[in-house]
C-alpha positions as CSV (number, residue, x, y, z in Angstrom):
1,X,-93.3,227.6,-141.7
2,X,-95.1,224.8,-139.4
3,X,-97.1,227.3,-136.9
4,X,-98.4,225.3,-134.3
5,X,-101.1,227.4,-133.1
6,X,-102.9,227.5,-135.8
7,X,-102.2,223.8,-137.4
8,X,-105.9,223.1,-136.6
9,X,-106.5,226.4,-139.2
10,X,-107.1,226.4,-143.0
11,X,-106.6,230.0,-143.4
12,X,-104.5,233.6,-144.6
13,X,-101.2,232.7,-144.3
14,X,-99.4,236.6,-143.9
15,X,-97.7,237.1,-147.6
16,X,-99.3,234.9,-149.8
17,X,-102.7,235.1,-151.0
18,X,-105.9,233.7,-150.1
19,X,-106.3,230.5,-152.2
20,X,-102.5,229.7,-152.2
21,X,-102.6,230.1,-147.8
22,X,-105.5,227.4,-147.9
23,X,-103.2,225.3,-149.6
24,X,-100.4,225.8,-148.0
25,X,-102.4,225.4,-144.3
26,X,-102.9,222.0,-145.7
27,X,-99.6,221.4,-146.7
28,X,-98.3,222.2,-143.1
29,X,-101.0,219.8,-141.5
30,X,-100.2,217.1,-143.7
31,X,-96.3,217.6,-142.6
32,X,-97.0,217.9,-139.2
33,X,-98.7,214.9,-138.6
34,X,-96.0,212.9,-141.0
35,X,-93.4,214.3,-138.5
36,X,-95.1,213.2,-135.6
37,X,-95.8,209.6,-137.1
38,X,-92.0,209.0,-137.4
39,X,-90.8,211.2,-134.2
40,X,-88.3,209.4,-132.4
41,X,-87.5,206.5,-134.9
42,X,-84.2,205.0,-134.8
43,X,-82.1,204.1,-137.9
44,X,-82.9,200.3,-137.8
45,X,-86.6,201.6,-137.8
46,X,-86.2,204.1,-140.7
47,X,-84.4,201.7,-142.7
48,X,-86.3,198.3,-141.6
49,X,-88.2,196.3,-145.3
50,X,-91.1,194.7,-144.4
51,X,-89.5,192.2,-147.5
52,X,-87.3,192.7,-149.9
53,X,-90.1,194.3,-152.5
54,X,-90.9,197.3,-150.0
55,X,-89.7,200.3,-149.2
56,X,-88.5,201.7,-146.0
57,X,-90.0,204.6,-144.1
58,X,-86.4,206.7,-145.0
59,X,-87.2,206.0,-148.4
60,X,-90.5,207.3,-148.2
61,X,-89.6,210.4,-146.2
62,X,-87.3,211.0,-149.3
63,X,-89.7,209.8,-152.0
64,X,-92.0,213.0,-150.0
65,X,-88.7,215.5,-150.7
66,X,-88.4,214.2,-154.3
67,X,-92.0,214.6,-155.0
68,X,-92.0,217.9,-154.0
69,X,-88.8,219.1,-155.7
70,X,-90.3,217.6,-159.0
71,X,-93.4,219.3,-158.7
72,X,-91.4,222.8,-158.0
73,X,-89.4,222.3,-161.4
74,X,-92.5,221.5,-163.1
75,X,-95.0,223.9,-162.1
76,X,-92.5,227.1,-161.4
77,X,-89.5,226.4,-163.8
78,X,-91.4,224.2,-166.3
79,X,-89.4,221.7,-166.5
80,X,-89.2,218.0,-165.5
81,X,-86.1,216.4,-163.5
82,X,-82.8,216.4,-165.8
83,X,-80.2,214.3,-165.2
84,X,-78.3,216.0,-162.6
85,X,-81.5,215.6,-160.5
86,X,-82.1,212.7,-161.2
87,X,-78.4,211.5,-160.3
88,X,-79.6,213.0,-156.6
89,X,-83.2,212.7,-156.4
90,X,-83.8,209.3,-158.8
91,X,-83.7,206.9,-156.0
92,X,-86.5,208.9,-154.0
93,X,-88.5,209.3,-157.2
94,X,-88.5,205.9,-158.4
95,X,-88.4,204.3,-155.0
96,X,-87.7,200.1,-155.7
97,X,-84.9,198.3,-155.8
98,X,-82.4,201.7,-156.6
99,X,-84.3,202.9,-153.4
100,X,-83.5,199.7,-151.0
101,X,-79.9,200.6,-152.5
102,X,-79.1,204.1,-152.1
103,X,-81.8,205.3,-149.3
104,X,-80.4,204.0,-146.0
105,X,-78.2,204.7,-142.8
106,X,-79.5,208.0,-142.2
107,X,-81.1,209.1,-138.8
108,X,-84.3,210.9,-138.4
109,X,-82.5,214.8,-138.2
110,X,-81.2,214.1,-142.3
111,X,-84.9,213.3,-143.7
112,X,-86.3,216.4,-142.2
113,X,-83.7,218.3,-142.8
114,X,-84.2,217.2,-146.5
115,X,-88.2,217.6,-146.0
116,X,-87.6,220.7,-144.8
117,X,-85.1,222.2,-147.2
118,X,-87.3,221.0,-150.0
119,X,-90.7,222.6,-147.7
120,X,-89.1,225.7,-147.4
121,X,-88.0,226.2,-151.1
122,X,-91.9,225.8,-151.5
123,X,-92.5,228.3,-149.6
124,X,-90.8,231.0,-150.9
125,X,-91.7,229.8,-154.4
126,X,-95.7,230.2,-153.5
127,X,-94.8,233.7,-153.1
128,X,-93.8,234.7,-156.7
129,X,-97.4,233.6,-157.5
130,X,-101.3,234.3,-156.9
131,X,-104.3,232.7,-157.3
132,X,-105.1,232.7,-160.8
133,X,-101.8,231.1,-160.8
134,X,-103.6,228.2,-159.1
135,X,-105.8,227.8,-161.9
136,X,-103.8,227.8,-165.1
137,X,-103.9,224.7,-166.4
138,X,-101.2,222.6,-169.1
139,X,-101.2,219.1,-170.0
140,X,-100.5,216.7,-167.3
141,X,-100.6,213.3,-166.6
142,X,-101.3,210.9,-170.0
143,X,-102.4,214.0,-171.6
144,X,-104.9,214.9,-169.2
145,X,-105.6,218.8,-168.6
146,X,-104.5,220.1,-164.9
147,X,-104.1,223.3,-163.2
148,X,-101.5,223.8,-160.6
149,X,-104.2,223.8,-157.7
150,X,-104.5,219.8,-158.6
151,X,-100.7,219.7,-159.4
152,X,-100.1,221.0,-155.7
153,X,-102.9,218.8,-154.2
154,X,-101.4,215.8,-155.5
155,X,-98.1,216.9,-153.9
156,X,-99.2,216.3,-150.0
157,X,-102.0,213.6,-151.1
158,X,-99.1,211.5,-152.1
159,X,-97.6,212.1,-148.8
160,X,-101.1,211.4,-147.0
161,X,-101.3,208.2,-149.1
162,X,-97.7,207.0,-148.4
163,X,-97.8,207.8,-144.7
164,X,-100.5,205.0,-144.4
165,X,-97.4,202.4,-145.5
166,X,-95.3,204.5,-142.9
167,X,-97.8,203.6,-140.1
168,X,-97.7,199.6,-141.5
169,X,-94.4,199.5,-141.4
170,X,-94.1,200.6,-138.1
171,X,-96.3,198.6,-136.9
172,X,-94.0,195.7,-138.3
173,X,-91.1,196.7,-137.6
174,X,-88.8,194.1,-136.0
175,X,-86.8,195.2,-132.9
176,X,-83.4,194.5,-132.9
């Protein structure tokens, strides 16, 4: 749903409506500019720790996927991660040591593959909603009131806030 000519654009989106395009514009200029921080890396690069406390940049591409899913279950099925997610997304949601563990050996094509899966799913959920959708609001974090407008902020502000470690770690990253 990436259109390049109009990344630059917070704007209609054809098929959803106004509010939930704006969103979704920044959504896709978030993603883009994740994707072209980590073009190109290699395995060793997606996988390098800066120690053995941190996470890799893989783990963080998933961590984005995981996020994203979890916020799709709880804001359009109204439900949090079950176990059977959690046996495939856990990892990614929890990042850490179960991270370092299972998130690794995978080139650059799986994670967007995954980011994109997850993206498009998105996508075609924003559609079964409108903007007053946008506003309802349910209890959220420690009891906190939210509406899915902040819900679906958080989702991509997460991503914003974790591609700064990305850009660290690459930085650090020891050649082979």
């Amino acid at each position: 749903m990436l259109n390049m000519n109009q990344i630059y654009l917070i704007t209609d989106i054809p098929g959803y409506t106004p509010q939930i395009s704006r969103l979704l514009s920044m959504m896709n200029y978030v993603r883009h500019t994740t994707l072209e921080s980590v073009k190109n890396l290699t395995v060793h690069e997606l996988d390098f720790l800066l120690d053995e406390e941190s996470n890799s940049i893989g783990a963080l591409l998933m961590h984005f996927a995981a996020v994203e899913y979890a916020y799709q279950l709880e804001t359009f099925e109204k439900r949090e991660l079950n176990d059977e997610d959690m046996a495939i997304w856990g990892p990614a949601v929890n990042l850490g040591a179960e991270g370092r563990e299972k998130i690794k050996g995978n080139d650059l094509a799986y994670y967007v593959h995954k980011l994109n899966e997850i993206r498009n799913r998105t996508f075609e959920l924003f559609k079964t909603v409108d903007d007053d959708w946008l506003y309802q609001e349910e209890e959220f974090w420690y009891k906190k009131q939210a509406n899915h407008y902040f819900m679906w902020f958080h989702v991509f502000e997460d991503e914003i806030n974790h591609r700064g470690q990305i850009n660290l770690i690459k930085k650090r990253v020891k050649v082979q």
